[in-house]
C-alpha positions, 0 to 999 in steps of 0.5 A, spaced: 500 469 517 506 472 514 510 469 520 508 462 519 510 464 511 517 466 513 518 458 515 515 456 509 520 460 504 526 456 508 521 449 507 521 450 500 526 447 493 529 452 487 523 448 483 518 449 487 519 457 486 519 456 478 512 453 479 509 458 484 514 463 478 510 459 473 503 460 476 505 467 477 507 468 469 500 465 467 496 469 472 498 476 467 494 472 461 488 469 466 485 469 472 485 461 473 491 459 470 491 452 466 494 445 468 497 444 461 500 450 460 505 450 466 510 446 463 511 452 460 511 458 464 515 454 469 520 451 466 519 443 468 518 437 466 509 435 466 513 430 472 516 435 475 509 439 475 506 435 478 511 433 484 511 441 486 503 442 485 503 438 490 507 440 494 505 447 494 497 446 495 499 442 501 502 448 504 496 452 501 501 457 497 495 455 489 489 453 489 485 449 484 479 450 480 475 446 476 471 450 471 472 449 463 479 447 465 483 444 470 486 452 472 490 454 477 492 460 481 495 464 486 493 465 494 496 471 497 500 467 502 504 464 495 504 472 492 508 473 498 512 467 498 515 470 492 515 477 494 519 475 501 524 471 497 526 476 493 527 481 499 531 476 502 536 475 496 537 482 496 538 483 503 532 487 505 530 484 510 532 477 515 526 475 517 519 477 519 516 479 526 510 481 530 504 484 525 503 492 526 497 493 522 491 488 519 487 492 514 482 490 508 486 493 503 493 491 507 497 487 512 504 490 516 508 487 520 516 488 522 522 487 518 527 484 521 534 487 520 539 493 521 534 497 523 527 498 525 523 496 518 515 495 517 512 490 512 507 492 508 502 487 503 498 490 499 491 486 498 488 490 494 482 486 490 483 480 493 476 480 498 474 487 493 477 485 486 471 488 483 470 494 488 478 497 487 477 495 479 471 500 480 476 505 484 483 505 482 484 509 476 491 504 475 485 499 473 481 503 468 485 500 461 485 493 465 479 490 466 480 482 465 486 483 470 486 480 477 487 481 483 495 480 483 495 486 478 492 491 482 495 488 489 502 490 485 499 497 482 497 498 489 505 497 491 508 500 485 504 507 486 506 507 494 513 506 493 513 511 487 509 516 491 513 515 497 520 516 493 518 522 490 516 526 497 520 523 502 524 526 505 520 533 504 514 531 506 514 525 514 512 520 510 516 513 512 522 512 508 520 508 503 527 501 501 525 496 497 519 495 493 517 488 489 511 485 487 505 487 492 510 489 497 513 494 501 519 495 505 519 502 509 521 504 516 517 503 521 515 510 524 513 512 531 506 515 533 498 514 533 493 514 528 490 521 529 482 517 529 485 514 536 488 521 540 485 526 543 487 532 543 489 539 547 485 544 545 491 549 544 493 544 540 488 543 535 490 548 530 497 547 530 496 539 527 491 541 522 496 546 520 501 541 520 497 537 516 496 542 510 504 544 510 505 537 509 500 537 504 503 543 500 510 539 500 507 533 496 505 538 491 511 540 491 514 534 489 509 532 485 503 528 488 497 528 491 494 523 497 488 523 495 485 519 500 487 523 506 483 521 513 484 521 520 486 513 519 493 515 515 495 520 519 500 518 525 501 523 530 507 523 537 510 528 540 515 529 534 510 531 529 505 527 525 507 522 520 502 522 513 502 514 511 498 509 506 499 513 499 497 507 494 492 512 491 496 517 491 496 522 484 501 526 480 499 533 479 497 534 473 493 528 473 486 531 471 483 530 476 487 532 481 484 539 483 478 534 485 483 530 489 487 535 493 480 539 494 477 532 497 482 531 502 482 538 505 475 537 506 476 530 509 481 533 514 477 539 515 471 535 516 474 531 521 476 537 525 471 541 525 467 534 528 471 533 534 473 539 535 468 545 533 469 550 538 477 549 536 475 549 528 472 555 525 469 554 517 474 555 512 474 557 505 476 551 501 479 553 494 483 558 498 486 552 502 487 548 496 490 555 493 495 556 498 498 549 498 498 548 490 503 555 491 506 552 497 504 558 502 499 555 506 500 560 512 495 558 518 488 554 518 485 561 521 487 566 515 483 562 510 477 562 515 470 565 512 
C-alpha cells in the first residue's frame, strides 16, 4: 500500500535512494540489472552496495534474481519510493492518504496538501507487460523495454494530454508529473457505468460528453480510450479522466481513434437506455467535433 510507502521514504538513508537511483538507471539498459554494475550506476562503494541491497529487500523496495547473473530490479513499491521523495522535495504533496481507486492498469489515493489532490500510479506493464507492449503506440520502437518504461510513458502521455486541454475540456487539473506518477486534483463525481439516469436527462450527458470531446480536439488530443468507466458524472457536469492512451491529432491514425470513442459512448447508451438513444450517423458525429460544432446527439440521427 502506498500508505505504508509513504512511512518507508521517512525510514530510509541518502545512500539508500542512490542504490534504488542506481537500480533505476540500470533498468533503461536491462530488465534485470547485474550485481556487478551497481557500483557504478549508484555511486557507492561494492561495501556500501551491498549494505543498502539489504537494506532495501528487507523493505521488499528490489528483488533479485538468479539467472545467467545475479540481477536485480526494481518493484513497484521501490518506483514509487523514488517517485514520491521527489514529490515531496518539490513540495507537491505532504503525505499520502486513503486509496480512491485500484485498478489493473492504476492505483489512486489522496494527496495530502493545501488542497484536495489525487495520486496516481500508473501500473502499466507490470502484471501485462506483454499485453500493453502489444497495445500502446509509445512501446512500438522499444521492444527490449520493461515495464518501468511504460509505466513512465503512461504518465508522461497523461500529464502531457491533460495539460494541454485543461482548462477547456473537465478534465482534473493536472500538478505535477514524475516517473510513472501523477498528481492531479481530486475531483468530484460517479463513474457513469455506476449511475442511473433520468430519462430526461440521457441525451443531455451524452451531448455533454461529445462537446467535451470536440474541445480536446481543439486543443490537440484524442482520448482514444473513452468508456463509460472514465467518465464521472455529479450534479455539476461530468468530468473525462484516464488519458494515457490519449493521442494527438494528427496521429495517423486518429480518424480511427475519435471514430471508436464516439461508438463507445454511443454504444453504452444506446444499451441502457434504448428508448432514449436513437441510431446516429458516426462520421457526422465525428465531423462535427473535429469542427468543434457538435450541436445535439439528435441532429445526427439516421
Amino acid at each position: 500500500m502506498v500508505q505504508n510507502i509513504a512511512g518507508i521514504v521517512r525510514e530510509l538513508e541518502p545512500k539508500d535512494f542512490y542504490l534504488l537511483s542506481g537500480v533505476e538507471q540500470g533498468m533503461r539498459f536491462s530488465e534485470w540489472v547485474n550485481r556487478e554494475k551497481l557500483p557504478n550506476y549508484s555511486q557507492l562503494t561494492e561495501k556500501e552496495v551491498q549494505y543498502r541491497l539489504d537494506r532495501c529487500m528487507r523493505r521488499e523496495l528490489i528483488e533479485r534474481r538468479t539467472i545467467q547473473y545475479e540481477g536485480y530490479q526494481l518493484t513497484f513499491e521501490g518506483y514509487d519510493v523514488l517517485s514520491l521523495r521527489t514529490f515531496s522535495e518539490r513540495g507537491t504533496i505532504d503525505g499520502v492518504g486513503a486509496p480512491l481507486g485500484v485498478g489493473k492498469e492504476s492505483d489512486v489515493y489522496e494527496a495530502m496538501s493545501y488542497k484536495p489532490l489525487a495520486l496516481k500510479y500508473h501500473r502499466e506493464g507490470y502484471t501485462n507487460f506483454r499485453e500493453v507492449m502489444r497495445e500502446r503506440d509509445y512501446t512500438s520502437e522499444n521492444r527490449h523495454v520493461s515495464w518501468l518504461y511504460t509505466a513512465r510513458k503512461a504518465a508522461e502521455r497523461e500529464y502531457e494530454a491533460l495539460e494541454a486541454v485543461y482548462p477547456r475540456v473537465s478534465v482534473p487539473r493536472p500538478i505535477d508529473q514524475n516517473r510513472h506518477a501523477i498528481v492531479m486534483d481530486k475531483f468530484d463525481g460517479v463513474e457513469l457505468a455506476r449511475t442511473k439516469l433520468e430519462s430526461e436527462q440521457v441525451v443531455g450527458v451524452v451531448d455533454l460528453v461529445f462537446d467535451e470531446l470536440a474541445g480536446a480536439y481543439t486543443e490537440g488530443y484524442i482520448h482514444a480510450d473513452l468508456s463509460e468507466y472514465n467518465i464521472a458524472i455529479d450534479e455539476s457536469g461530468i468530468t473525462i479522466f484516464d488519458w494515457p492512451q490519449a493521442v494527438p491529432v494528427d496521429h495517423e491514425n486518429a480518424v480511427e481513434f475519435l471514430d471508436r470513442d464516439i461508438k463507445n459512448v454511443h454504444k453504452y447508451f444506446a444499451r441502457k437506455y434504448p428508448r432514449e438513444i436513437p441510431a446516429i450517423d458516426i462520421p457526422a458525429v465525428r465531423d462535427a467535433i473535429i469542427s468543434n460544432s457538435f450541436d445535439s446527439l439528435r441532429s445526427y440521427s439516421e
